[in-house]
C-alpha positions as CSV (number, residue, x, y, z in Angstrom):
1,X,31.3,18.8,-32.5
2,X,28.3,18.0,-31.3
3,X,28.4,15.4,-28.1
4,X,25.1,13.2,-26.8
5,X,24.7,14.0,-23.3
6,X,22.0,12.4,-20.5
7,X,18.6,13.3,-20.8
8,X,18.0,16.4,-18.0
9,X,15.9,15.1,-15.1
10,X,12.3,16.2,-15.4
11,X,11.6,18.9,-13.0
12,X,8.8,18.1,-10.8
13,X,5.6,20.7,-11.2
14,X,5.0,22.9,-8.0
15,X,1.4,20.2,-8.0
16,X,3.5,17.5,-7.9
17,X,5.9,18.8,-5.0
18,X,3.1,19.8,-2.7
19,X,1.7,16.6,-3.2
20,X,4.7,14.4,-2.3
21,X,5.5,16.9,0.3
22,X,1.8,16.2,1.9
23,X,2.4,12.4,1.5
24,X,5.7,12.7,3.3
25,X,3.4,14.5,6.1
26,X,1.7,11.9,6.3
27,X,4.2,9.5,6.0
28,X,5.6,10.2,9.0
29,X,2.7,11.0,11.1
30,X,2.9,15.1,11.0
31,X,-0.2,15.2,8.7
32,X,-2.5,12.3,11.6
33,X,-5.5,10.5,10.3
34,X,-9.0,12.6,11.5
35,X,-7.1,16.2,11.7
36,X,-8.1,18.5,9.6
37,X,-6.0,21.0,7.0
38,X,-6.6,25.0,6.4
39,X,-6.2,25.6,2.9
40,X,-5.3,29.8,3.8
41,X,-3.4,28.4,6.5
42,X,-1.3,26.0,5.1
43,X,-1.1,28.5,2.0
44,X,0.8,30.8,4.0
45,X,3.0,28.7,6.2
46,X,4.5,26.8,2.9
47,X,4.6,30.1,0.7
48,X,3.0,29.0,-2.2
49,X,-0.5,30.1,-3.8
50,X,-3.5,28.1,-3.1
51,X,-4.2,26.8,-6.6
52,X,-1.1,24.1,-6.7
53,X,-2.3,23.6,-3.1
54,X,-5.6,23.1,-4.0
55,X,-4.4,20.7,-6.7
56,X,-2.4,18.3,-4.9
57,X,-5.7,17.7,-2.4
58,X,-8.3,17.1,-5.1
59,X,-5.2,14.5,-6.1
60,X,-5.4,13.0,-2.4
61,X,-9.1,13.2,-2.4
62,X,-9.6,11.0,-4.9
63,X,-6.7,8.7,-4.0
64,X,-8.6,8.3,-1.0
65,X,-6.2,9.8,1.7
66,X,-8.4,13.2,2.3
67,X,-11.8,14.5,1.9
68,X,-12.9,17.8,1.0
69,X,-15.6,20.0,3.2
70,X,-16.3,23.1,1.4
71,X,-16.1,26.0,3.8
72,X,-15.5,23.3,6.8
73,X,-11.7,22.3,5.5
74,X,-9.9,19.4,4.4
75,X,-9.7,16.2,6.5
76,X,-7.1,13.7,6.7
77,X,-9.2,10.2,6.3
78,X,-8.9,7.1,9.0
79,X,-9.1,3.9,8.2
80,X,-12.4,2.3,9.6
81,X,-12.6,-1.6,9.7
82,X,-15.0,-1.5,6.6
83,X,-12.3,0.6,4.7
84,X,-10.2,-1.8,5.0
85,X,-12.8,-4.9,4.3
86,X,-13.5,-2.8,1.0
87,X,-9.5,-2.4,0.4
88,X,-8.6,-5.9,0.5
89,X,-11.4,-7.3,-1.5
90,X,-10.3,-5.0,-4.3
91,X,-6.6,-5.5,-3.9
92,X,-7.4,-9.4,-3.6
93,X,-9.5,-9.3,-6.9
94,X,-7.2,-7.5,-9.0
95,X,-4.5,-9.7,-7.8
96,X,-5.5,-12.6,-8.6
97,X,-7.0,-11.4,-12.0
98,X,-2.7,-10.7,-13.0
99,X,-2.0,-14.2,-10.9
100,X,-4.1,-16.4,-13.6
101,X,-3.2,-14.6,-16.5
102,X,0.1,-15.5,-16.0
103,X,0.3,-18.6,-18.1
104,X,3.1,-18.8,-20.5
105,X,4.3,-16.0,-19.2
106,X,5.8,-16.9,-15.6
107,X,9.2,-18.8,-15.7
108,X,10.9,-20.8,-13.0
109,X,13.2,-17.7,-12.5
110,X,10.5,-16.0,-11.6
111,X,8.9,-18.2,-8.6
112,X,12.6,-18.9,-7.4
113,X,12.8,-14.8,-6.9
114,X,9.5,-15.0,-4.6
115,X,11.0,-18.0,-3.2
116,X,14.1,-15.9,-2.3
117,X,12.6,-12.5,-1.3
118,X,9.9,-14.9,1.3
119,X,13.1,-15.8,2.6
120,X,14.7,-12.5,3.2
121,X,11.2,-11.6,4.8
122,X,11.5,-14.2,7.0
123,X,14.9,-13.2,7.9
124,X,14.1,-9.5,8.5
125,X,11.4,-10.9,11.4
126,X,13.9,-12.4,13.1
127,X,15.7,-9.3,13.2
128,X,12.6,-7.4,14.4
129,X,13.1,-5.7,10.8
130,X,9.6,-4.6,9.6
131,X,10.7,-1.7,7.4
132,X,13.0,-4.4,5.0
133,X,10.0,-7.2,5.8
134,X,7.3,-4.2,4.1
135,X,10.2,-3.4,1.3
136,X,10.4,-7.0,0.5
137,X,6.8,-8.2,0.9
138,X,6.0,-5.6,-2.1
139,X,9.1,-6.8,-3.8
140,X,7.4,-10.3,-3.8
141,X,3.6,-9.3,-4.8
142,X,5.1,-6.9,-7.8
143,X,7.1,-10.3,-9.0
144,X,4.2,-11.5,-10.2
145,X,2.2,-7.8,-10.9
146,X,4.4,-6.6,-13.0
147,X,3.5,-8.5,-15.4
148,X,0.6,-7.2,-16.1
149,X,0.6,-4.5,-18.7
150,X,-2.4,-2.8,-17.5
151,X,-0.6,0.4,-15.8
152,X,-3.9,1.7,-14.1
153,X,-4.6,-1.7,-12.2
154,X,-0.8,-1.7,-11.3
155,X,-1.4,1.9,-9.9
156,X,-4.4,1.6,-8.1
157,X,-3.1,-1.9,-6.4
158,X,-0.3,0.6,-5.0
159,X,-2.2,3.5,-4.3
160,X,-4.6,1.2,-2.0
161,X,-1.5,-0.5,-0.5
162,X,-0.4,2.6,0.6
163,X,-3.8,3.4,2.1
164,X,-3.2,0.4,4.6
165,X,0.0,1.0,5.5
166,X,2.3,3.7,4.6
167,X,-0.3,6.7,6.4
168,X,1.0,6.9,8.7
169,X,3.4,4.1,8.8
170,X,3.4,1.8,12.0
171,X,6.0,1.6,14.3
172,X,4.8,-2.0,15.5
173,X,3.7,-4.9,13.8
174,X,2.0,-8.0,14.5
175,X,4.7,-10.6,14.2
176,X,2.6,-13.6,14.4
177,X,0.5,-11.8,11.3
178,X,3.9,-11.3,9.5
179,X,4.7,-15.0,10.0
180,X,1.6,-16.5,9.0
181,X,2.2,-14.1,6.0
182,X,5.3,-15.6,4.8
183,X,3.9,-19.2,5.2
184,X,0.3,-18.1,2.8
185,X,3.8,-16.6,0.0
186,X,5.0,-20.7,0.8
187,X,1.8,-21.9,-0.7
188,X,1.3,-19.6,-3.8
189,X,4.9,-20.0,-4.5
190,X,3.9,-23.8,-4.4
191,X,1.4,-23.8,-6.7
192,X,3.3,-21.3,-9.0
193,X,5.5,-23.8,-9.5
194,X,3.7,-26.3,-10.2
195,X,1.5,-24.4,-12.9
196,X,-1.5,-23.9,-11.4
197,X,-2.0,-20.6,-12.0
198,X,-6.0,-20.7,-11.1
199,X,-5.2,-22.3,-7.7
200,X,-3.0,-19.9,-6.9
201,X,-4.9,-16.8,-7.8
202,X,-7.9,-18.5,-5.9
203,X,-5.3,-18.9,-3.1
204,X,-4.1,-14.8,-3.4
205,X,-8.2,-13.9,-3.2
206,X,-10.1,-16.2,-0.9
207,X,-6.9,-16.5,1.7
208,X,-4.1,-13.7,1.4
209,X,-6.4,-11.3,0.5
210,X,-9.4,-12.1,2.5
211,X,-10.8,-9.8,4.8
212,X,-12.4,-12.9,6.8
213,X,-9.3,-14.8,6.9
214,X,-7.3,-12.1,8.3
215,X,-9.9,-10.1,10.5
216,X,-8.3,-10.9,13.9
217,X,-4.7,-10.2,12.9
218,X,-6.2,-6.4,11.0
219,X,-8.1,-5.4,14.1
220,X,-4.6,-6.0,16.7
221,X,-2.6,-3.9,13.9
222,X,-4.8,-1.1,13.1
223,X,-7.5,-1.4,16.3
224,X,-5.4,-2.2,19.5
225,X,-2.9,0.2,21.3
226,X,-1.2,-0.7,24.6
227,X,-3.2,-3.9,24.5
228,X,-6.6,-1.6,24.5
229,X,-9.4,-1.4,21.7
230,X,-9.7,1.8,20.2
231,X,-13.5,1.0,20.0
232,X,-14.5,4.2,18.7
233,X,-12.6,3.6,15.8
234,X,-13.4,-0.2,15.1
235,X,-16.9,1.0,14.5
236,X,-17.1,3.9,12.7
């Protein structure tokens, strides 16, 4: 007799492998920001053909993490200080867009869990934590995000989220940044639970989000190094 078994776990295609193998690079700082890639070269060494290859970059390129030269290569994109202006205006708009649709929708529940995970965010920076601060920082944001149903705002929200901080990842952080951070998640979890959905999206745009806001503590984390400005960078 017939018996139901689990559904098979889809198989990844080649595209998709290369490209999560070229995040990964980058990830962890193998693939640096301003090198550039060999298509032949990089063809060879992982013993594929250049069309998946090929694939998985036209992917990044219009994710945003590389651009494509013909006949010059493929570069692995920096983050300049107007990248990241353009990147938080976007993320901050589109969050607060989800933030006062909420409505109806958002319980008590729901702001006690933000209340909760701000906590555990706060604990992890006492223990000089920052990879469970980062995990639980997006735990908090998607609390209220995933409650959007539109699944191409949801993805580009991450995609540029991962722009700013996963390529590569830092190994440092800027602790008074991460604790004025969890004191800005105290006042939209305040006015999430009193209702006011509009003041809090307001709050998530024009303060969380705001490039102005935060300038000082974004140039220390992306800009400084030993205490020293890269300059070059900053104004590119």
């Amino acid at each position: 007799m017939y018996q139901e078994r689990a559904p098979l776990p889809a198989v990844k295609s080649l595209r998709q492998q290369v490209y999560d193998f070229l995040r990964e690079e980058m990830n962890s700082g193998h693939l640096l920001p301003g090198s550039f890639l060999n298509l032949n070269e990089m063809s060879r060494q992982l013993g594929i053909s250049k069309t998946p290859l090929r694939d998985a970059l036209l992917h990044l390129e219009v994710e945003g993490f590389v651009t494509i030269f013909p006949r010059r290569g493929i570069m692995v994109n920096a983050l300049s200080l107007e990248k990241i202006r353009n990147l938080y205006e976007i993320i901050g708009a589109l969050e607060a867009q989800v933030v006062s649709s909420l409505c109806d929708r958002f319980c008590a529940s729901d702001v006690e869990r933000m209340d909760g995970l701000n906590e555990a965010m706060r604990e992890a920076l006492t223990q000089d934590d920052f990879n469970l601060y980062y995990e639980k920082n997006l735990a908090f944001h998607d609390t209220y995000l995933n409650f959007s149903p539109n699944e191409d705002l949801l993805k580009t929200v991450q995609t540029m989220k991962q722009r700013l901080y996963d390529f590569p990842r830092k190994k440092g952080f800027v602790k008074e940044w991460e604790i004025r951070s969890t004191g800005e998640h105290a006042d939209i979890i305040a006015r999430l639970r009193r209702g006011d959905f509009d003041a809090a999206a307001d709050y998530i745009r024009d303060v969380h989000w705001s490039f102005q806001v935060q300038e000082r503590y974004i140039r220390r984390y992306y800009f400084l190094q030993n205490g020293e400005a890269t300059k070059q960078e900053e104004h590119r």
